[in-house]
C-alpha positions as CSV (number, residue, x, y, z in Angstrom):
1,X,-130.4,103.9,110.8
2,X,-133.1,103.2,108.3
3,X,-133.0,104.1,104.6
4,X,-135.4,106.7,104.9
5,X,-133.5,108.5,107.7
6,X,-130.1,108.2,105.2
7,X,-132.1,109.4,102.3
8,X,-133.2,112.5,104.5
9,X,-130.2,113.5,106.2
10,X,-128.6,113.2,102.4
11,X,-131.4,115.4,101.5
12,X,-131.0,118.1,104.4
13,X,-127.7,118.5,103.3
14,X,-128.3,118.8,100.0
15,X,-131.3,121.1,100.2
16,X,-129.4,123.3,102.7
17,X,-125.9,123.8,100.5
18,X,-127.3,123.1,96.8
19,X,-124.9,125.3,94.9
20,X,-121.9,124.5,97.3
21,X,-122.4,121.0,95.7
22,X,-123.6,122.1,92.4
23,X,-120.4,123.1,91.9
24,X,-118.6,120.5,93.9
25,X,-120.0,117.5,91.5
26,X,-119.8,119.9,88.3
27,X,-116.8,118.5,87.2
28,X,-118.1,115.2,87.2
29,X,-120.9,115.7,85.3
30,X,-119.3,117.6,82.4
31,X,-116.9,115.6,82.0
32,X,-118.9,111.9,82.7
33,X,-121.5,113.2,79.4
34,X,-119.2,114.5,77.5
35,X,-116.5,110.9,78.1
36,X,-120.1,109.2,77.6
37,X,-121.0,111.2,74.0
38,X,-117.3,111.2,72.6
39,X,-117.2,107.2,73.3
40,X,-120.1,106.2,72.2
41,X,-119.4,108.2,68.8
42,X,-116.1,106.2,68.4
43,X,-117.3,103.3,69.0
44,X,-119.9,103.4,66.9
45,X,-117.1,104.8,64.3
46,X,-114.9,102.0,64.5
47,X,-117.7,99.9,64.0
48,X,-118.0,101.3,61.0
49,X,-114.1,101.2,60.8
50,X,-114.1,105.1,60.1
51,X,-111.8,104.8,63.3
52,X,-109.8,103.3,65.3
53,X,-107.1,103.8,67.8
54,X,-107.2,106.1,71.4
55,X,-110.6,106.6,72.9
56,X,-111.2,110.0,74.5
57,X,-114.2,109.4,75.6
58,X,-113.0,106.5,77.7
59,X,-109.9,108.6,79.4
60,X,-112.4,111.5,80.1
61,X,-114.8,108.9,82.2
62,X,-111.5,107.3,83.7
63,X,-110.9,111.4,85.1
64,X,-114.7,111.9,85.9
65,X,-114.5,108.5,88.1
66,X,-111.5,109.6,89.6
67,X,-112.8,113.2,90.4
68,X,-116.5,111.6,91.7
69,X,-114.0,109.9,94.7
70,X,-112.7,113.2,95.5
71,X,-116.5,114.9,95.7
72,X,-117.2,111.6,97.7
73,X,-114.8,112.4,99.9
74,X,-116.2,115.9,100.5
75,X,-119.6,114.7,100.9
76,X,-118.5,112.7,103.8
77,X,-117.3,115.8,105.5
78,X,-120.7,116.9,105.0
79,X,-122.1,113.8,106.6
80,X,-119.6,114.5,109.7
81,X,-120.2,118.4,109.9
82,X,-117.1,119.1,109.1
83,X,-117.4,120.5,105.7
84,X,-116.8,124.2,104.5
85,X,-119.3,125.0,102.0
86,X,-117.2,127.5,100.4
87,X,-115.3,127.0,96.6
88,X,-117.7,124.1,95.7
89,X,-116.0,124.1,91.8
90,X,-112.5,123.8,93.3
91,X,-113.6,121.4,95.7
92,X,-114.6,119.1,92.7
93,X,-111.1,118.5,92.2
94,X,-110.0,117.1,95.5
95,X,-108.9,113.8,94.5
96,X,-105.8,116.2,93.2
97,X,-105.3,117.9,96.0
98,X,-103.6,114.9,98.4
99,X,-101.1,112.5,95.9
100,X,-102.0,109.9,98.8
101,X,-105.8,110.4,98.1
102,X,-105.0,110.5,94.0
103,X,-102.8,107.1,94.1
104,X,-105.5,105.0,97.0
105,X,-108.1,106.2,94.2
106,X,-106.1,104.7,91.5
107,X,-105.0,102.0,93.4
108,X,-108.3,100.6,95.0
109,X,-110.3,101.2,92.0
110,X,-107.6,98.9,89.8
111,X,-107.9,96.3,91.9
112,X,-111.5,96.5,92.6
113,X,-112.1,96.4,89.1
114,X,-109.6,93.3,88.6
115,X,-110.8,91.6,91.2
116,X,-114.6,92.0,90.4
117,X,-113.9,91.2,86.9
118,X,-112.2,87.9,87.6
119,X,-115.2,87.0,89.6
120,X,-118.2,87.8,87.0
121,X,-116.3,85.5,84.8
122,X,-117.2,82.7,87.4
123,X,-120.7,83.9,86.9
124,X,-122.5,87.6,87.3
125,X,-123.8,87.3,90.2
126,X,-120.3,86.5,92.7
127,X,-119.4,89.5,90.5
128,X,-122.3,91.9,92.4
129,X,-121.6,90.4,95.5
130,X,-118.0,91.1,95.4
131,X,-118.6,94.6,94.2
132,X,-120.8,95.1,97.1
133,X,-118.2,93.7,99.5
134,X,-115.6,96.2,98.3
135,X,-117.8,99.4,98.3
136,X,-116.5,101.2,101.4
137,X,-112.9,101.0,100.3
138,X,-112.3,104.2,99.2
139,X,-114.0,105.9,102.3
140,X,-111.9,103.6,104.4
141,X,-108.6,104.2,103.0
142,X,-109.5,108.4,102.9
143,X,-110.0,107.7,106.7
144,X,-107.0,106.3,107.5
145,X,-105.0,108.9,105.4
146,X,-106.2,111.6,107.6
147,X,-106.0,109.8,110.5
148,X,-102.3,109.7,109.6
149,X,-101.9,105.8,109.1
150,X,-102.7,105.2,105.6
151,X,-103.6,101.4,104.5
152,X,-102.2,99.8,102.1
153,X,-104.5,99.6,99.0
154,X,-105.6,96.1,99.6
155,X,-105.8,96.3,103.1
156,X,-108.6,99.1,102.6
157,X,-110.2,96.8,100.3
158,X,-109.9,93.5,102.8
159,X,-111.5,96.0,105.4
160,X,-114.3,96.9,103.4
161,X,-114.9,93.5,102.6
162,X,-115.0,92.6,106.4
163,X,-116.9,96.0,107.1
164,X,-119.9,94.6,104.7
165,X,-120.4,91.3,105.9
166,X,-124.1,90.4,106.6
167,X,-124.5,94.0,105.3
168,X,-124.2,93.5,101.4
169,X,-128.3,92.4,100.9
170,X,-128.5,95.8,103.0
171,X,-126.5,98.1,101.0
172,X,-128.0,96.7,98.0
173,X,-131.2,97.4,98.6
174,X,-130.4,101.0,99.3
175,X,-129.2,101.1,96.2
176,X,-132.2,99.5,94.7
177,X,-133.9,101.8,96.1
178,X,-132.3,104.7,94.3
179,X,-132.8,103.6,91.1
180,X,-135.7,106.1,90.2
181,X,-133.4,108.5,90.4
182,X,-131.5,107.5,87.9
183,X,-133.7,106.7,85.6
184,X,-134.9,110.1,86.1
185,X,-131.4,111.4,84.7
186,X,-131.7,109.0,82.0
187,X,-135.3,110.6,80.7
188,X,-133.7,114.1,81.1
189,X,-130.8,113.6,78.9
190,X,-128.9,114.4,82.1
191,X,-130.0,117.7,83.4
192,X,-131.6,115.8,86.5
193,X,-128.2,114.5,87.6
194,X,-127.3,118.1,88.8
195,X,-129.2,117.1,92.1
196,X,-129.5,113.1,91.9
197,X,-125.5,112.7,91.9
198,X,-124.8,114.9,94.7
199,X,-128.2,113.0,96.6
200,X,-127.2,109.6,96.0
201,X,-123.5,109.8,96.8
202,X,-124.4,112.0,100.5
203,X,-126.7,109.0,100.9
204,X,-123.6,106.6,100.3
205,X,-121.3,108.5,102.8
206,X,-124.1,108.8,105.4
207,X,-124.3,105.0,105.0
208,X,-120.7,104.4,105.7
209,X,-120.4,106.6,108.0
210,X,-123.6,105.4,110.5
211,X,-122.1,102.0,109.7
212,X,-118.8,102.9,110.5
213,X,-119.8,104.2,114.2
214,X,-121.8,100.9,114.6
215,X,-119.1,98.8,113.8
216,X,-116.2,100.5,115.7
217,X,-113.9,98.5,117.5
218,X,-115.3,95.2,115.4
219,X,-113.0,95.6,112.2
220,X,-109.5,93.7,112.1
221,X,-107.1,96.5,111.4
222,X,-104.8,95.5,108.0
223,X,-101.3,96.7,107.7
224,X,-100.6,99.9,106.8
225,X,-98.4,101.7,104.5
226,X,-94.4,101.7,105.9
């Protein structure tokens, strides 16, 4: 499937349900600004060593990346017709409402964010690549948790890897191609991300998921959980 088509079938959705997911990627947003204002402020105070110590602003955008996985998760179910567009705001919260879901989210993104880390310090760009390589892990690892066979969290992550190869140029052009976007929410303080957060990440799901159904059968299933 083309970008165009992905961006479009994101859109339908979107344009069809826009208060369901509103409300589903609410949460988010309040709390990624308000994580975003209250660290930049401390920062910028112990700089001036007014402050030091716990930032807040830090653990809220640790919960709004967390809760973004759970609205990801939703807008999958979207993708697949299989979404209830009912209780968008409640909805926001369903990386709370499976612990197996809550723990892959906390598992996956530790080690994605370990693992990338250790390779930007090579250089930035094996950094990218490796970020790329791992993008489908959380989707992969929410599938086999309904599916009743949950991964381990590096196996997810391993499968991703294996699920993006000769597809990472691909992906990232996609994303390229959604930068406007958010440099739209950047001129408008934000307000624009009401419908450019919920369009982008239905255009990320409807990615996986058409990759997904072109891949099936071609991925080396990793252990999963005992």
């Amino acid at each position: 499937m083309s970008r165009k088509e992905l961006k479009k079938g994101a859109k339908t959705k979107l344009n069809g349900h826009f208060s369901f997911f509103f409300l589903l990627f609410l949460p988010y947003i309040v709390l990624y600004f308000i994580g975003s204002s209250q660290s930049n402020s401390q920062g910028l105070k112990t700089l001036q060593n007014q402050q030091t110590g716990l930032n807040w602003g830090s653990i809220l955008l640790l919960l709004a990346s967390l809760i973004l996985v759970g609205a990801q998760f939703v807008s999958l179910d979207s993708i697949r017709n299989k979404a209830e567009y009912t209780q968008g705001f409640s909805k926001g919260f369903t990386i709370f409402s499976n612990s197996k879901y809550f723990w892959g989210a906390v598992g996956i993104g530790l080690l994605e964010f370990i693992w990338v880390f250790l390779w930007t310090l090579l250089l930035f760009v094996p950094g990218i690549i490796k970020g790329l390589a791992y993008s489908q892990a959380f989707y992969i690892y929410r599938d086999s948790v309904d599916a009743g066979q949950p991964l381990r969290f590096r196996g997810a992550v391993t499968q991703s890897r294996q699920m993006m190869d000769g597809h990472k140029w691909e992906f990232f052009v996609l994303q390229l191609s959604l930068i406007g976007w958010q440099i739209l929410v950047w001129i408008t303080n934000g307000l624009a991300g009401i419908w450019v957060f919920p369009y982008t990440n239905l255009t990320y799901a409807n990615y996986y998921d058409h990759l997904k159904e072109e891949q099936a059968g071609n991925i080396v299933e990793p252990a999963t959980e005992n």
